[in-house]
VEXTIDREN-636096 format. One record per residue (C-alpha): x, y, z. Coordinates in steps of 0.2 Angstrom, whole numbers, plus 2048, in hexadecimal, padded with zeros to 3 digits. Layout:
N
XYZ
...
END
This chain:
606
443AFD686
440AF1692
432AEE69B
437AE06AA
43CAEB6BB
452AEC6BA
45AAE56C8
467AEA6D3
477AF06CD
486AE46D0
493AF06D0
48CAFC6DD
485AED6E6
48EAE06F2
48AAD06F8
495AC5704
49DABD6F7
4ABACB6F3
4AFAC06E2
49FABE6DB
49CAD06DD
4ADAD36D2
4A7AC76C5
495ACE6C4
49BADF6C3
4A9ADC6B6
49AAD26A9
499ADE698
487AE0690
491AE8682
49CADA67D
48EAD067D
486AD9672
495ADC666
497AC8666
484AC8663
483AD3655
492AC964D
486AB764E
477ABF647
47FACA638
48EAC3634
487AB0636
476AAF633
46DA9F62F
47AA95637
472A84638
47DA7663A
487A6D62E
48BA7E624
498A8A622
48FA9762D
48FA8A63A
4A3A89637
4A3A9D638
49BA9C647
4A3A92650
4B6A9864A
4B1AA7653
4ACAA1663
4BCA98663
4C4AA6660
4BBAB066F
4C2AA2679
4D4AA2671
4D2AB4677
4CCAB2689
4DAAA368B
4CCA9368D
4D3A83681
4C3A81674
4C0A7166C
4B8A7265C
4AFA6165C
4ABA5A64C
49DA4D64E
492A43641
47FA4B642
470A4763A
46FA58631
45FA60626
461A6E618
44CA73616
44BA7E605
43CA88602
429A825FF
418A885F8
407A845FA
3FAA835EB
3EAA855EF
3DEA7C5E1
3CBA7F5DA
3C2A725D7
3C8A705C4
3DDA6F5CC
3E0A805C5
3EAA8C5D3
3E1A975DB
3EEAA05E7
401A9B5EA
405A9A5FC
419A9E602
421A9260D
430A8B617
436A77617
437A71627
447A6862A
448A5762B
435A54624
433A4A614
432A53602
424A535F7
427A4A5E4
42AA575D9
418A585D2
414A5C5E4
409A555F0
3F6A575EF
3E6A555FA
3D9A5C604
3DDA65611
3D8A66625
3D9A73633
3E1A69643
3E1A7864D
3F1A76658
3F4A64653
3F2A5B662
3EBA4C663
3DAA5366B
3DAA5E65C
3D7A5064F
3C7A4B659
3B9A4A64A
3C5A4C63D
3C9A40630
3DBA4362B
3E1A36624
3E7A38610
3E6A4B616
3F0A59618
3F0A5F629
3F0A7362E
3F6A7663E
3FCA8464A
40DA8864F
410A85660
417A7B66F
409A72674
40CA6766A
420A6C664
421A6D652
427A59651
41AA5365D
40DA5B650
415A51641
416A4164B
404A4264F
3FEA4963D
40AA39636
400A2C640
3EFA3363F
3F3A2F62D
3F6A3F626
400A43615
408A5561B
408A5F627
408A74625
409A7D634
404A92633
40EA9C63F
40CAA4650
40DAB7654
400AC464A
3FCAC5638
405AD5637
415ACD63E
417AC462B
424AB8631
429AA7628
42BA9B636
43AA8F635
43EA8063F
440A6E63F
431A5E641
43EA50647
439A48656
446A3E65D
452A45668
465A46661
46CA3B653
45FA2D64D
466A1D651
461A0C647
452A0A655
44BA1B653
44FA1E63F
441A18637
435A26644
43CA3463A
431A3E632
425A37623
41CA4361B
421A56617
421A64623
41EA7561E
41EA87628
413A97622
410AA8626
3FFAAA634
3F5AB4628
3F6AA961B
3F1A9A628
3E5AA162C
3DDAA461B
3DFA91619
3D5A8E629
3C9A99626
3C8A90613
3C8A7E61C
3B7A86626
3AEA8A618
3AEA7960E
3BBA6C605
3CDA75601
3D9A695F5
3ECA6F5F6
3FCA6B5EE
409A6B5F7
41DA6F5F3
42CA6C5FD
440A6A5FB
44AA61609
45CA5960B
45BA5161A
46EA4461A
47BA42626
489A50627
49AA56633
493A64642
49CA6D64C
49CA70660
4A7A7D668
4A9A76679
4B5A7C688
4BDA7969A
4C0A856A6
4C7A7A6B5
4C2A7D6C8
4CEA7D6D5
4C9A716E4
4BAA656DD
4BFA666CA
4B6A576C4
4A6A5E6CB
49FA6B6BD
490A766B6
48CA796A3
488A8669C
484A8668A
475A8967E
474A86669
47EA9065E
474A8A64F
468A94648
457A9763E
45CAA9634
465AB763E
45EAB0650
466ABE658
45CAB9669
45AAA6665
468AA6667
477AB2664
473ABB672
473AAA67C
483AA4677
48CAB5678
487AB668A
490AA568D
49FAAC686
49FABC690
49CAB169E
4ACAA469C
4B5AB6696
4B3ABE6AB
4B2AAB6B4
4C3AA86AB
4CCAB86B4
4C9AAF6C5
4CEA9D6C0
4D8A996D1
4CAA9E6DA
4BAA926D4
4BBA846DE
4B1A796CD
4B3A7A6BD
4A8A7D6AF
4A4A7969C
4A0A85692
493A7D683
48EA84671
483A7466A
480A7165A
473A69652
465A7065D
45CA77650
45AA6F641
45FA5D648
455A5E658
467A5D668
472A5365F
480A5D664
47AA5D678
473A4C678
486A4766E
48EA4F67D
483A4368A
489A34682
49CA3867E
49DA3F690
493A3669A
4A0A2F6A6
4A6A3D6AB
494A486AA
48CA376B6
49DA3A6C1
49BA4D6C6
48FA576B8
486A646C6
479A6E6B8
475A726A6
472A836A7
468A87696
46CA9B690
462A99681
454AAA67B
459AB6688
455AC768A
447AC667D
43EAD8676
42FADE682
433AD068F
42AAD569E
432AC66AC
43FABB6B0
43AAA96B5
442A986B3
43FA866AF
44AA7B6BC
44BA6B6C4
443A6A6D4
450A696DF
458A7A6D6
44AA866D6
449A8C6E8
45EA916E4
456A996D2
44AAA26DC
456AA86EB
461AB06DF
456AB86D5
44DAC06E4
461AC46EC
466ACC6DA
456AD16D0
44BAD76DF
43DACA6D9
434ABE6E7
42DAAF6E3
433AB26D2
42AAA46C5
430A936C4
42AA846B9
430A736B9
43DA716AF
438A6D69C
440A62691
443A70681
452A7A67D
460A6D681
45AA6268F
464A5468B
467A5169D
45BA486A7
45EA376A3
470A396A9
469A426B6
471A526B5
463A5F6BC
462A6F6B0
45AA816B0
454A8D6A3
455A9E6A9
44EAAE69C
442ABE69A
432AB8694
422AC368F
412AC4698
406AB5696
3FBAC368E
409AC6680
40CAB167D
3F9AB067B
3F4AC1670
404ABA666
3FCAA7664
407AA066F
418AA666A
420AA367A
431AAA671
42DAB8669
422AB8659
433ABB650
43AAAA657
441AA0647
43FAAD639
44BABA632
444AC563E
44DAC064D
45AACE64A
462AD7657
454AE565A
44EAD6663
458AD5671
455AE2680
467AE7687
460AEC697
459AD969A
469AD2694
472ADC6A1
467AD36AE
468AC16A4
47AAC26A3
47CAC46B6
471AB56BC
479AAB6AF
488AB06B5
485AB06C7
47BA9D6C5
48BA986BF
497AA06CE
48BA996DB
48AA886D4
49DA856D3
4A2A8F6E2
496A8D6F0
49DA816FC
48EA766FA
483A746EC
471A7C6EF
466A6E6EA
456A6B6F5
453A596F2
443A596FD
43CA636F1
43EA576E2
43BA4A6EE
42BA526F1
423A546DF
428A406DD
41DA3C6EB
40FA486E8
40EA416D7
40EA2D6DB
3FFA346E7
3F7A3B6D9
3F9A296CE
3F3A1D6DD
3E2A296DC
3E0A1F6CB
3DEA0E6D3
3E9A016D6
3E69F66C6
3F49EB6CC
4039F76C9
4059F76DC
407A0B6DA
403A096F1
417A036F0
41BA116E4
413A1E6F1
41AA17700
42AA186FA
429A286F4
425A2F705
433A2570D
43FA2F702
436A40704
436A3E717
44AA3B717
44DA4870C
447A53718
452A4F725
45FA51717
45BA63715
45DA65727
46FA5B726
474A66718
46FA7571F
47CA7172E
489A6C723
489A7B719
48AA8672C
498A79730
4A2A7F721
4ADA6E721
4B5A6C70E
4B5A59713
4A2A58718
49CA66709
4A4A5C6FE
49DA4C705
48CA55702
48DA5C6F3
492A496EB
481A436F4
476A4F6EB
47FA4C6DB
47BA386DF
46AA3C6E2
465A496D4
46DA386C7
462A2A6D0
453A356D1
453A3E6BF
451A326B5
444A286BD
439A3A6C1
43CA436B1
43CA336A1
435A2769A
443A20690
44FA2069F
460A216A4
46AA1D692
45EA25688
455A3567F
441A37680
43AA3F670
439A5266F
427A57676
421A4867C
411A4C688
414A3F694
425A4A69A
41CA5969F
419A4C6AF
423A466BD
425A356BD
422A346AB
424A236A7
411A206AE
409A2E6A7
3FFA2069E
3F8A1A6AE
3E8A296AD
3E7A2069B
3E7A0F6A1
3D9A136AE
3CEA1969F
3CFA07697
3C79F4698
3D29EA6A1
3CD9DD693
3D39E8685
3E49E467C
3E89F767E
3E89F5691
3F19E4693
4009ED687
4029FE692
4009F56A3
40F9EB69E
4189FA69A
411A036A9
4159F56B7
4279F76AE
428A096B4
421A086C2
42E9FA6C5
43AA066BD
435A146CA
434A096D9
447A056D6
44EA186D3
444A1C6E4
44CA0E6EE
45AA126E8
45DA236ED
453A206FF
462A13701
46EA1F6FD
466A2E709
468A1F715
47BA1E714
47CA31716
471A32725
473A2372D
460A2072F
459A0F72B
458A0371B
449A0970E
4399FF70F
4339F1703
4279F96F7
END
């Protein structure tokens, strides 16, 4: 049963939007499930590049064929990984084993010989980098935790460079949980590319149940523990698949949201993420009925490649259709791990200028004020901000209390085992996840102006450049940074009051007008207030520094640490007076273009 407070019904609720009321009430928890149950039993394991995949996605094609959407089937070249199954021997002093340890590959790590790989090995609690602090890793095997802080391919990058042979990571959840974890230590995002190839991973990458961990740690605590090491791998270059499909809008049809998630999968992963992609279906299936009626259009996204090649098929989907996604892309709306067993709430991860609409609707539909809402992070399929498309995560998560009894499992101490069968999905929270998925999605393409709050993006920009200038100058001129920043911030609030009069004035020419201004803003803004790599290409999964606005001078704290006469220093402040340069540029631009819109005058110098 579920424990998070039900929300209002749609269907004996009305709202004054006649249509969105028909299409809420008409949404089917049941086909959801039924579509559900047929990912997670009849295509289990459906990693990319294998038949299951081809299962999979011939039957969302034919859900679509069904509902009367064209589907493409794309077939695109990804950077694929086939992990086999590993063990850990632990030795005694004279190499003879003394206990056999069961273990998962993870994909795109390096296998061992076939003698196996043996050392001593070290306890790295979570694997961060403040964790290796007094620990001489190199020539070692590292033990780490499974977690998010770091992801799994941060730990591995970090274990690589610290010198370290091989990496075993013990699983979240409880010991009674027994689950083999599954997953994937490749850091960069999408395909590798001949600039990024060579940063793949270097040394092997196994998973094991916690209880075994932790009888390792314990063992590391006590004195010296030498281990070999066995692991299979294929990691080569195959054909994936991407279902993708088009419903068209009626009067802005170039404009449009996505909504999508990954359809490949670690074991059954009836909630990450059957569940996921059968809400997208049912939600194309009712939003199709009323075609005529949306004034924008939508794509409806099932990527490939997610899990065992880290976004290839989303971050594909950037590059092949970055025109028209730079021309009128609205939103990413991630349905990715939804209605999750003994969830308690509902929050989000958005872009700035989206949260206030997230937490409106949540409090008009689900009865929830001030509903939770972090910025957003770049996991699941984020592949978005350096076009500058803003993005949102929306799901039923469990209490802080349950992540931490459950070491950190922020998705369910099942998440990537053969667990994550359909017992895991609460239908009384996917009633409730299906309708704000669905309703995100009506607002968005049929409100006659878009509800982004710029001034609130605006406004974490310049509080953060505040925040840098508090570490001295040291000749990154971060006082033109701040200035500029507070320009922009101050005509975005008169923005917000312009938009607010537009939307009373209800004139299509002046909407419209608006709504390609925010647009214009959420590109030029994005880029330089949420990467490091910028505007053309992919950041590494789990890099620190993007848990930052501004991110691109999250080395300036690190900076203000140094000698200026180091080498260290005189290389980031290059990089750094870059950024800031980078920065400087994405902020004058935009205040130039706020200019236009409300005739106010010219930006500043910074």
């Amino acid at each position: 049963m579920s424990s998070a407070a039900p929300s209002a019904d749609p269907s004996t609720t009305s709202s004054a939007d006649p249509l969105r009321d028909e299409i809420l009430a008409a949404l089917s928890t049941e086909r959801v499930l039924r579509d559900a149950r047929y990912f997670a039993e009849e295509c289990p394991h459906r990693l990319s590049g294998t038949e299951m995949e081809r299962k999979a996605a011939a039957y969302i094609k034919s859900q679509f064929d069904e509902i009367g959407i064209p589907m493409e089937l794309h077939e695109l070249d990804g950077y694929v990984s086939f992990p086999g199954k590993a063990r850990i021997e632990v030795l005694d002093a004279q190499g003879a084993v003394l206990r056999t340890i069961e273990a998962n590959t993870f994909a795109q790590s390096v296998q061992t010989p076939p003698e196996g790989l043996e050392a001593e090995l070290v306890h790295v609690g979570p694997g961060g980098y403040d964790d290796y602090e007094g620990v001489e890793a190199a020539g070692k095997i590292t033990l780490s935790e499974l977690s998010y802080a770091p992801p799994r391919p941060e730990k591995v990058r970090i274990a690589t460079e610290l010198g370290s042979i091989g990496q075993i990571m013990m699983n979240w959840g409880l010991p009674e949980h027994e689950t083999l974890p599954m997953g994937t230590c490749k850091p960069m995002w999408g395909n590798p590319t001949q600039k990024n190839f060579a940063d793949l991973p270097q040394i092997p990458a196994v998973g094991i149940r916690l209880q075994d961990g932790l009888w390792l740690a314990e063992a590391c605590r006590k004195g010296p523990v030498t281990i070999r090491l066995h692991s299979e791998v294929e990691n080569r270059w195959g054909k994936i698949i991407q279902p993708m499909a088009w419903l068209e809008g009626a009067e802005e049809p170039e404009k449009f949201v996505i909504v999508g998630g990954h359809y490949d999968a670690w074991g059954p992963a009836a909630s990450d993420n059957a569940a996921g992609n059968s809400e997208v279906i049912e939600i194309a299936r009712v939003l199709a009925q009323h075609k005529g009626k949306l004034k924008r259009s939508v794509l409806f996204a099932f990527w490939a490649a997610h899990e065992s090649g880290i976004m290839e098929g989303s971050s594909w989907f950037v590059d092949k259709f970055w025109d028209k996604l730079d021309r009128g892309g609205i939103l990413y709306l991630n349905v990715d791990s939804v209605a999750m067993q003994d969830a308690t709430h509902f929050q989000a991860t958005a872009s700035y200028q989206v949260a206030q609409f997230h937490r409106d609707l949540c409090k008009e539909l689900l009865g929830i004020d001030n509903v939770k809402t972090t910025p957003v992070a770049r996991t699941g399929d984020m592949s978005f901000f350096g076009v500058g498309v803003p993005a949102m995560y929306a799901s039923h998560k469990h209490s802080p209390e349950q992540q931490k009894a459950w070491r950190g499992a922020t998705l369910g101490w099942w998440y990537h085992s053969t667990l994550d069968t359909m017992e895991r999905v609460d239908p009384a929270l996917l009633k409730d996840s299906l309708m704000m998925h669905a309703a995100y999605t009506y607002e968005l393409i049929n409100r006659p102006t878009l509800p982004f709050e710029i001034a609130d993006f605006t406004a974490q920009v310049k509080d953060r450049a505040e925040a840098l200038a508090a570490f001295g100058d040291m000749g990154l001129e971060i006082g033109g940074l701040v200035t500029l920043a507070t320009t922009l911030n101050e005509k975005a609030g008169q923005l917000k009051q312009r938009g607010a009069e537009i939307a009373d004035e209800g004139s299509p020419e002046a909407c419209i007008a608006f709504n390609d201004l925010v647009l214009k803003l959420s590109r030029q803004l994005t880029s330089v207030a949420s990467t490091v790599s910028g505007r053309w290409d992919q950041d590494t999964y789990g890099l620190t520094a993007l848990k930052t606005v501004l991110p691109g001078l999250y080395g300036i704290e690190k900076l203000a640490r140094l000698d200026p006469e180091e080498a260290a220093y005189k290389l980031q402040w290059t990089e750094l007076l870059r950024q800031r340069n980078r920065a400087c540029d994405g902020l004058r631009e935009a205040t130039a273009t706020l200019d236009a819109f409300l005739g106010t005058r010219p930006v500043p110098a910074a």
